[in-house]
C-alpha positions as a Python dict, from the first residue, in 0.01 Angstrom:
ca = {
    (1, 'X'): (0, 0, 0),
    (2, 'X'): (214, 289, -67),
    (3, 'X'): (443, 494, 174),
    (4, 'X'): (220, 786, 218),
    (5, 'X'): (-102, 521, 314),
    (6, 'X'): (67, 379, 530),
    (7, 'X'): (138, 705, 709),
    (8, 'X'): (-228, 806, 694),
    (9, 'X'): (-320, 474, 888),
    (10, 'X'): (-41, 500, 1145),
    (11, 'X'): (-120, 870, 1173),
    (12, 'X'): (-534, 802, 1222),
    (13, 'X'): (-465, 493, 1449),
    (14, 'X'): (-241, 740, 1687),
    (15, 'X'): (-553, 1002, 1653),
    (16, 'X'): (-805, 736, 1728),
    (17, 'X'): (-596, 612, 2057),
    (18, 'X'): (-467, 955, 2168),
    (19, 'X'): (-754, 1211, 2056),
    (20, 'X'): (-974, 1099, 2364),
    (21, 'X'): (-694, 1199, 2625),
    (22, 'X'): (-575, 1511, 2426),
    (23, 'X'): (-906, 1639, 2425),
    (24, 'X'): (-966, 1564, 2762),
    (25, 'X'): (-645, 1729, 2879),
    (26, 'X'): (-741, 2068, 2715),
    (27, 'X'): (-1093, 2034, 2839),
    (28, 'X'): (-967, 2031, 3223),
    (29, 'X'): (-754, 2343, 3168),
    (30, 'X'): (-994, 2566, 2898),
    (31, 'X'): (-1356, 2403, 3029),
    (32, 'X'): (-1481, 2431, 2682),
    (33, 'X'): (-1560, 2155, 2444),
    (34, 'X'): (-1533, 2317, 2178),
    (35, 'X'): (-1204, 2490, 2287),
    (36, 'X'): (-1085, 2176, 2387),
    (37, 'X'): (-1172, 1985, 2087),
    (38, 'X'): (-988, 2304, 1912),
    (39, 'X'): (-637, 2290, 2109),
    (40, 'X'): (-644, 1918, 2085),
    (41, 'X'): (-673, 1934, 1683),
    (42, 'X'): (-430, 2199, 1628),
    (43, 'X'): (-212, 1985, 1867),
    (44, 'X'): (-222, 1714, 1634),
    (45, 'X'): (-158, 1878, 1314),
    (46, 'X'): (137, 2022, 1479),
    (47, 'X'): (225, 1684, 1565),
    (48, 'X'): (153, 1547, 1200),
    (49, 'X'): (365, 1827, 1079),
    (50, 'X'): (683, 1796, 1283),
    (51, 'X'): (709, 1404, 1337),
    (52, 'X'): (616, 1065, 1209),
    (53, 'X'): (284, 897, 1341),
    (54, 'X'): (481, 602, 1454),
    (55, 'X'): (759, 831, 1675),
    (56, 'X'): (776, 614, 1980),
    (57, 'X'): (761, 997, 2168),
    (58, 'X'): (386, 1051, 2054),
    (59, 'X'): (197, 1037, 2328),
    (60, 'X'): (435, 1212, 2563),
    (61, 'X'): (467, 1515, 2282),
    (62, 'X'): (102, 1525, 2218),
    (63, 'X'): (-6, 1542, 2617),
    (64, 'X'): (277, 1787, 2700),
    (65, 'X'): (178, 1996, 2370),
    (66, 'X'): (-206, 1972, 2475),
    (67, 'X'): (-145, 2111, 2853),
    (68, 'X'): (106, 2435, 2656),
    (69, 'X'): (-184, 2472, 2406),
    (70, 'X'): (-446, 2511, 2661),
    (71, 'X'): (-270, 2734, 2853),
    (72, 'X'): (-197, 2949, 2564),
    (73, 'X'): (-524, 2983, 2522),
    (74, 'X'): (-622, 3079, 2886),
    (75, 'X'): (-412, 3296, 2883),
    (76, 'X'): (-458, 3415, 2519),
    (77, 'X'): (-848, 3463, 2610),
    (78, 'X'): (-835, 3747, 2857),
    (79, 'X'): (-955, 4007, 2621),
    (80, 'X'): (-1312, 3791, 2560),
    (81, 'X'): (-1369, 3651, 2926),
    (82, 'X'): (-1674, 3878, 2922),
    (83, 'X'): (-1834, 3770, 2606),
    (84, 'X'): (-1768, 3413, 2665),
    (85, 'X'): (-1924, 3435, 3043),
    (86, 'X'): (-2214, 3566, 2878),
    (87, 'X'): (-2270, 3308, 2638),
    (88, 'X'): (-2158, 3003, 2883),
    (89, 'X'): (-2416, 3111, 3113),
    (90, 'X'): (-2644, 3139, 2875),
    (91, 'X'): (-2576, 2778, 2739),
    (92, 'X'): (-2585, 2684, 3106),
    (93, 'X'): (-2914, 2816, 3197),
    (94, 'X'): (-3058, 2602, 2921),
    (95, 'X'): (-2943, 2279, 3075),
    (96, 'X'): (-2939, 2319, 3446),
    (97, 'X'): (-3275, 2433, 3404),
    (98, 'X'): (-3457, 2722, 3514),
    (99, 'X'): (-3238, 2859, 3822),
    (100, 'X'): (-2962, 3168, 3665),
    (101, 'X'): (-2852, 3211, 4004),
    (102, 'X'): (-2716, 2821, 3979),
    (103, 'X'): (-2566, 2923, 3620),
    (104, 'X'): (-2397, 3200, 3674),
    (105, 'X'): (-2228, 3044, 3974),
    (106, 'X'): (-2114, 2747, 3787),
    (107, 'X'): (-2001, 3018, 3506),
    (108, 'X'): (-1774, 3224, 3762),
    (109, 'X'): (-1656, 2889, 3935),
    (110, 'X'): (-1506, 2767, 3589),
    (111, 'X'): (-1357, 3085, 3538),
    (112, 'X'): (-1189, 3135, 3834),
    (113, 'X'): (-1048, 2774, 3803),
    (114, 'X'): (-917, 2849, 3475),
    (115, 'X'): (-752, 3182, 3572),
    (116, 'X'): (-585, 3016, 3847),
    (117, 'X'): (-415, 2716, 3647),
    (118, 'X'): (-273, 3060, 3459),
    (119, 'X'): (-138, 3179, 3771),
    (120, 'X'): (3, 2871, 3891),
    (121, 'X'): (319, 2696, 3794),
    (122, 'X'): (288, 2562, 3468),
    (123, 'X'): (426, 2192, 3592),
    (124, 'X'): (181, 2200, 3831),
    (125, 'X'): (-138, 2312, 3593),
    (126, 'X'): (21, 2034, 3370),
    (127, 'X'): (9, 1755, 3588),
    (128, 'X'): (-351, 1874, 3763),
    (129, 'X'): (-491, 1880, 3410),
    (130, 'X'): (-336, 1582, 3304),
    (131, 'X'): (-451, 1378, 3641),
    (132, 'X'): (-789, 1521, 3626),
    (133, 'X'): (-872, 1433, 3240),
    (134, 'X'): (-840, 1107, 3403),
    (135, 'X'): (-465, 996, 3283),
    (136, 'X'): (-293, 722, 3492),
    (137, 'X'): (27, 861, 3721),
    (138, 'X'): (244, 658, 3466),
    (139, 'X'): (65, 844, 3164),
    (140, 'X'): (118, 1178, 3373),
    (141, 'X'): (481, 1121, 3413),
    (142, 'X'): (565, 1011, 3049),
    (143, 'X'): (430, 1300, 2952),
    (144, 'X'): (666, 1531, 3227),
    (145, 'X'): (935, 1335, 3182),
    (146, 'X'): (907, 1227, 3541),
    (147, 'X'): (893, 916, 3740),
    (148, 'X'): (527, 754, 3836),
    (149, 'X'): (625, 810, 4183),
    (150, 'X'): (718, 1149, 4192),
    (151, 'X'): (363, 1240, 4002),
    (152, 'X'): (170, 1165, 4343),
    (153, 'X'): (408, 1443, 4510),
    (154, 'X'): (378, 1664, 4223),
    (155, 'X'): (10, 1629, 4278),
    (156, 'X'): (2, 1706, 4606),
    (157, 'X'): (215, 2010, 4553),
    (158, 'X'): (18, 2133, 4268),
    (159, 'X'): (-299, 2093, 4471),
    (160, 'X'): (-170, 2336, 4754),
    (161, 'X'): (-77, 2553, 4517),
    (162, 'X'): (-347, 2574, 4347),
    (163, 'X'): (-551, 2605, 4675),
    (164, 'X'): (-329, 2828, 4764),
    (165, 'X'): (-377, 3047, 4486),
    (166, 'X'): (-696, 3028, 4426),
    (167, 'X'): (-783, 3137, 4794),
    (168, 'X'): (-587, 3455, 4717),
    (169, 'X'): (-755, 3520, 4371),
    (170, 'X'): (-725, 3922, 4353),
    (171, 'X'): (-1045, 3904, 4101),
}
């Protein structure tokens, strides 16, 4: 086996362990599959680009670089919230069934959570995205450089301010 396939398969076994959280990740910040599934793959050819598959750093690059990705693209989005609205609700009318009132609730809800991890301190959408795509507190602090006990107060603190933020939503 030569150099370079022995890359590939260190490369594709970090994808197939660390694609599932990556993905998730974006998903909690952009609620999109299809954005998220985006983010997360340009997250990992950055990754492939920059550094070697078997970088003991990996997973703590590639969850940091997934919450900054997703971001970027909240906050790179602005100009099409209309359009996409539109055609969320419409994809959401088709499976919640026949109720548009129940659509374009769930529509707004998601974008108003989105807009507020924008607003919010990007630590704190960081570790609510990364604790909410289901990562464990030691996962979450890898990734932030933090300890596992200081992720349940950064939590905490990202929840009020996220509350707090999203209570005073000027939209």
């Amino acid at each position: 086996m030569t150099q370079a396939d022995e890359s590939d398969s260190a490369f594709e076994r970090l994808f197939r362990s660390e694609y599932p959280k990556v993905a998730a990740i974006a998903r909690r910040i952009v609620f999109d599959m299809h954005a998220a599934e985006d983010v997360a793959q340009d997250v990992f050819v950055s990754f492939h680009r920059l550094h070697a598959p078997d970088a003991p750093f990996a997973s703590k690059w590639l969850h940091t670089a997934a919450v900054h990705a997703a971001l970027n693209a909240v906050r790179g989005r602005k100009r099409r919230v209309r359009r996409e609205s539109a055609d969320a609700a419409a994809s959401r009318t088709a499976t919640l069934g026949d109720d548009p009132l129940e659509s374009i609730a769930s529509v707004e809800l998601r974008a108003a959570v989105t807009q507020t991890l924008g607003r919010i301190n990007p630590k704190y959408a960081a570790v609510l995205a990364m604790r909410y795509a289901g990562l464990s507190y030691a996962e979450v602090a890898n990734a932030l450089g933090v300890t596992a006990n200081h992720v349940g107060t950064m939590l905490r603190r990202a929840e009020a301010a996220f509350k707090k933020e999203h209570r005073h939503d000027p939209s």
